[in-house]
C-alpha positions in Angstrom: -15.4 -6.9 -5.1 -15.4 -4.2 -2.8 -11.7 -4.1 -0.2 -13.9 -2.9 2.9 -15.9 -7.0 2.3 -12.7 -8.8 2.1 -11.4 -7.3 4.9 -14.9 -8.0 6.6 -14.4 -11.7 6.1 -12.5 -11.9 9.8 -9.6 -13.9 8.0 -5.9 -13.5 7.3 -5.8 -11.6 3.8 -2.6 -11.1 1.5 -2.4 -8.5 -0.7 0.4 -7.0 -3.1 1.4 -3.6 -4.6 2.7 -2.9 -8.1 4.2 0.4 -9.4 3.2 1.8 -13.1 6.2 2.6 -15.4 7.3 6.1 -16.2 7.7 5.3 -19.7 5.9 3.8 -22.4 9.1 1.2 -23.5 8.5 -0.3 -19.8 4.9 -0.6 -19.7 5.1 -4.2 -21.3 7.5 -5.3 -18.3 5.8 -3.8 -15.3 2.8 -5.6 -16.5 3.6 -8.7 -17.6 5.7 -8.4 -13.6 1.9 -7.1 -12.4 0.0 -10.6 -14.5 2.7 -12.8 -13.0 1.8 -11.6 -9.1 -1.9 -11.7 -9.8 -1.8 -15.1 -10.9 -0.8 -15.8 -7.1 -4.3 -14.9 -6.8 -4.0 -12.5 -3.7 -6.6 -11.2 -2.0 -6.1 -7.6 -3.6 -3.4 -5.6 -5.6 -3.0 -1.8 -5.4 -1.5 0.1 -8.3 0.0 3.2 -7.4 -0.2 6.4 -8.9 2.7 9.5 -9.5 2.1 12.5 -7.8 0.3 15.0 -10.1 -0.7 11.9 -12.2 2.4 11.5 -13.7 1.4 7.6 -14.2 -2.4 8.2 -14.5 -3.4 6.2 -17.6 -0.5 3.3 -16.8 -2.4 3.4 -13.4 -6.0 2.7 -14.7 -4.8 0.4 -17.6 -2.5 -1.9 -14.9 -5.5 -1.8 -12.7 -8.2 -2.7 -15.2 -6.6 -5.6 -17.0 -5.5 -6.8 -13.1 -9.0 -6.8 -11.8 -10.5 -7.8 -15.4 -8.7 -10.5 -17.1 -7.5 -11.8 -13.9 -10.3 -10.6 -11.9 -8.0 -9.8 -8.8 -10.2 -7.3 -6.7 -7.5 -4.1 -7.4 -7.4 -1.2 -5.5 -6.2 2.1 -7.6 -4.1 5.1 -6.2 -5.0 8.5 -6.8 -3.1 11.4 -5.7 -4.1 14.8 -5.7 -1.4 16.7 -4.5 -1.3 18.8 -8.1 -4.2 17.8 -9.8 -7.0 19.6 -10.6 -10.8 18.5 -9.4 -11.5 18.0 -13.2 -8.8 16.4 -13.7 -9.7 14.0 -10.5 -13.4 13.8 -12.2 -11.8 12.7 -15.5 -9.7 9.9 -13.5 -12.6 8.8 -11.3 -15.2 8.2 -14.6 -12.8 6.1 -15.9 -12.1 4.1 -13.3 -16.0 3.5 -12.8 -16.4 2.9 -16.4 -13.7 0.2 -16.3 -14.9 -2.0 -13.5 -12.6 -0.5 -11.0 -14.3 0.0 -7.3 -11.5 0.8 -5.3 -9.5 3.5 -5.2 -6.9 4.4 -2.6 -6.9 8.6 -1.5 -3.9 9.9 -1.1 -2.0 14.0 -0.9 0.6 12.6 -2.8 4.1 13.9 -2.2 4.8 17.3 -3.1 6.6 18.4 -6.1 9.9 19.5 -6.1 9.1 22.0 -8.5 6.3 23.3 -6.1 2.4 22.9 -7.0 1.1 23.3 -10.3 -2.8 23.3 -8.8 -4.5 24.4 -5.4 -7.8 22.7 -5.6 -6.5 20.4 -3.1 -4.8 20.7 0.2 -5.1 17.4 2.3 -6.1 13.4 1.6 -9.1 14.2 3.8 -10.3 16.4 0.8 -10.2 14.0 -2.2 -11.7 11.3 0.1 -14.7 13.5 0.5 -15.4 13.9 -3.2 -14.1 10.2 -4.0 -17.2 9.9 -1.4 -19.8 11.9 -3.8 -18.3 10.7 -6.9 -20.0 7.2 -6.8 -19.7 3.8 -4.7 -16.3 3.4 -4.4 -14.4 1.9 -1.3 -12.3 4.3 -0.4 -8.1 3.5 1.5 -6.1 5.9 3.1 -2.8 5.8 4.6 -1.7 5.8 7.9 1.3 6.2 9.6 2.9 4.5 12.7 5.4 6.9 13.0 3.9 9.4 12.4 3.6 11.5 9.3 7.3 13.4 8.4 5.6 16.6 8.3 2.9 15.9 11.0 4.4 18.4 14.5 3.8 14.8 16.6 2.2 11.7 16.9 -1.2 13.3 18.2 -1.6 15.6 15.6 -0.9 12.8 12.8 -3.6 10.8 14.7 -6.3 14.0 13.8 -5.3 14.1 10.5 -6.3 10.4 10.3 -9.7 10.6 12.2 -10.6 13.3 9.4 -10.2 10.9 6.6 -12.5 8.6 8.2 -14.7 11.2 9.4 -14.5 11.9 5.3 -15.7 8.3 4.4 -12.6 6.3 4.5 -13.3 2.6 4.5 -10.2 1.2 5.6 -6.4 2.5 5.8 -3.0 0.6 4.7 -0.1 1.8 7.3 3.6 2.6 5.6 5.8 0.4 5.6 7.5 -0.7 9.7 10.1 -3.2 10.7 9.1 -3.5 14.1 5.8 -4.9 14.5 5.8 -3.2 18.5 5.3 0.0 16.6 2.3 -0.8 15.0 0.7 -2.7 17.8 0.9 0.8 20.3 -1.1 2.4 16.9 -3.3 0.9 16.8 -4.4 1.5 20.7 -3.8 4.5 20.6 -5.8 5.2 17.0 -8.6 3.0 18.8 -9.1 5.0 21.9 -9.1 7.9 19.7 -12.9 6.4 18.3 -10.8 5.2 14.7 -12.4 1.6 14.2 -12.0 1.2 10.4 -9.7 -2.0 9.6 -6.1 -0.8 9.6 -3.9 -3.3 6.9 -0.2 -3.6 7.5 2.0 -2.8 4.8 5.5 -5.0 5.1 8.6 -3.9 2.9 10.4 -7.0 2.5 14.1 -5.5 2.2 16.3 -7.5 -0.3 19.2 -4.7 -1.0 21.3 -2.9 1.1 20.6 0.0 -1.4 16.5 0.2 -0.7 16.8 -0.2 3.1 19.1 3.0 2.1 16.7 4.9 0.2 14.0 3.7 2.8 15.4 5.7 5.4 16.3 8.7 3.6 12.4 8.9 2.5 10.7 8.2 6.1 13.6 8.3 8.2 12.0 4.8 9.7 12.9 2.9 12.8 15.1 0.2 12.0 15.4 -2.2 14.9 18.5 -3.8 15.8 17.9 -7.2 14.9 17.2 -5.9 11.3 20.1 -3.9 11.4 22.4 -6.9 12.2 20.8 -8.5 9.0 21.9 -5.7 6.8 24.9 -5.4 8.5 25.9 -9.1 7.8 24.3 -9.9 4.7 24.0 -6.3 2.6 27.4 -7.6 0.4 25.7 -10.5 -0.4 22.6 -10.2 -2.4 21.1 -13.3 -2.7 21.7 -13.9 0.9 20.2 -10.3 1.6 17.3 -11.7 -0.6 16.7 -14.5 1.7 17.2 -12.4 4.7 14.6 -10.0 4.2 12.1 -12.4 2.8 12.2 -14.2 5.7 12.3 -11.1 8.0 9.2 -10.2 6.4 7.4 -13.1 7.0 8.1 -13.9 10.3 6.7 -10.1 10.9 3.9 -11.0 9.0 3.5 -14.4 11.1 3.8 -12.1 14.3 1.4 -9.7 13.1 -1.3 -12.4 12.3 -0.7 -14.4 15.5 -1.3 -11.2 17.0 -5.1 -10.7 15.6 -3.5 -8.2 12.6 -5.1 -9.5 9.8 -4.5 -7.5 6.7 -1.4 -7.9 5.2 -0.3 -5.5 2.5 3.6 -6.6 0.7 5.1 -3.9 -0.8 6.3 -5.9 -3.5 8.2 -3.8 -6.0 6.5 -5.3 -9.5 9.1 -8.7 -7.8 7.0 -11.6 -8.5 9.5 -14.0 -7.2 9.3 -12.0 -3.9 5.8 -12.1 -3.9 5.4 -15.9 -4.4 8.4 -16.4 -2.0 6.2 -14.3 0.9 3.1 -16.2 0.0 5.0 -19.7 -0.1 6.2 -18.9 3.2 2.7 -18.4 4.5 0.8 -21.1 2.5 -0.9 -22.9 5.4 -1.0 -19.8 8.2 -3.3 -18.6 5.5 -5.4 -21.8 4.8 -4.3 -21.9 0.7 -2.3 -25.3 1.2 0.8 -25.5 -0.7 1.2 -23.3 -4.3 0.8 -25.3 -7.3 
């Protein structure tokens, strides 16, 4: 099932994201982690995808036996940051040969190392041959913030209306703790004519360590109420557990209450997390108490 239906269902939908391993010895862990999620039977899963393709064929394996043997609609990333447009082709056949109809366009962060291929310079690009390359619903991402390398929130905003100009179906935002943030985005996105559904992605924070690394990477806004979390509960970690689960769903309440309906967790191949967000939510989203 194509994303850009469910979303078109004018209903609360929860979806989850898993990462591939980087090694083979893991694969068996990240998805038996993946199978345990989907059997929470979310709206959607994402897989994501390492830049250059790194995680290609864990990508398109994860995604196929998700959306398969446990037919959860999956949604796979493809970055193409250092890839070539063949090697995009190759990726894109197989994901059409193996059921997959989703695919989520993304630059892809850029090597250290530098580039290792040029046929691709922004998002807005890939999405445009995703587009010719068969009937795929195509994501983006979006940013609230704005983009780290974007020169303000304007020109972020342009880069945005190009995907969809491109044929983006839908974008998934990075991750926010404030939900203020994403509620000036989206009017501002809206008056600039951007009127594909925009899905909220929610981080719930359970270590003092990731809400660490979290800043380093986007240098987001951390609002003081969530700093007073860490700030008291960051020795403790299964109280930080509970802290940021719950943080996260009472965003997620917020965000629903306030007409947000997509919901995409950020849930780190944690199915305890994941079951802990959706038990929290069980009724908010109509699904009665989890079994």
């Amino acid at each position: 099932m194509k994303i850009r239906d469910i979303l078109g269902q004018n209903r609360p939908t929860l979806s989850f994201e898993v990462f591939p391993p980087k090694t083979e010895d893991k694969y068996e862990t990240v998805e038996a982690a993946a199978k345990q999620i989907a059997q929470l039977s979310p709206d959607f899963m994402s897989v994501t995808y390492g830049a250059g393709g790194g995680t290609s064929r864990y990508t398109v394996d994860i995604a196929a036996a998700l959306n398969n043997e446990y037919h959860v609609p999956t949604l796979a990333h493809l970055t193409c940051v250092s890839s070539t447009r063949q090697h995009v082709a190759c990726v894109l056949k197989e994901l059409k040969d193996r059921g997959i109809e989703n695919v989520l366009a993304l630059r892809g962060d850029i090597p250290k190392e530098g580039r290792t291929a040029h046929d691709y310079r922004y998002a807005s690009q890939l999405i445009n041959e995703i587009k010719q390359s068969g009937d795929f619903c195509i994501g983006a991402a979006c940013y609230p913030e704005g983009h780290v390398e974007s020169a303000n929130k304007a020109e972020d905003i342009t880069y945005l209306k190009e995907k969809v100009e491109a044929g983006c179906d839908f974008v998934t935002t990075q991750m926010f703790f404030d939900n203020n943030i994403l509620y000036n985005y989206l009017y501002r996105i809206r008056e600039r004519g951007i009127t594909v559904p925009v899905v909220a992605g929610i981080m719930p924070v359970t270590s003092a360590l990731q809400i660490k690394r979290i800043c380093q990477m986007s240098g987001t806004y951390l609002p003081s109420r969530f700093k007073a979390i860490v700030d008291r509960f960051g020795d403790n970690p299964a109280a930080m557990k509970q802290a940021g689960i719950a943080y996260a769903a009472e965003q997620i309440i917020d965000l629903i209450a306030n007409g947000v309906n997509g919901i995409h967790v950020y849930s780190m191949n944690k199915p305890d997390v994941a079951e802990r967000i959706q038990e929290s939510l069980s009724e908010i989203l109509g699904r009665g108490t989890i079994e």
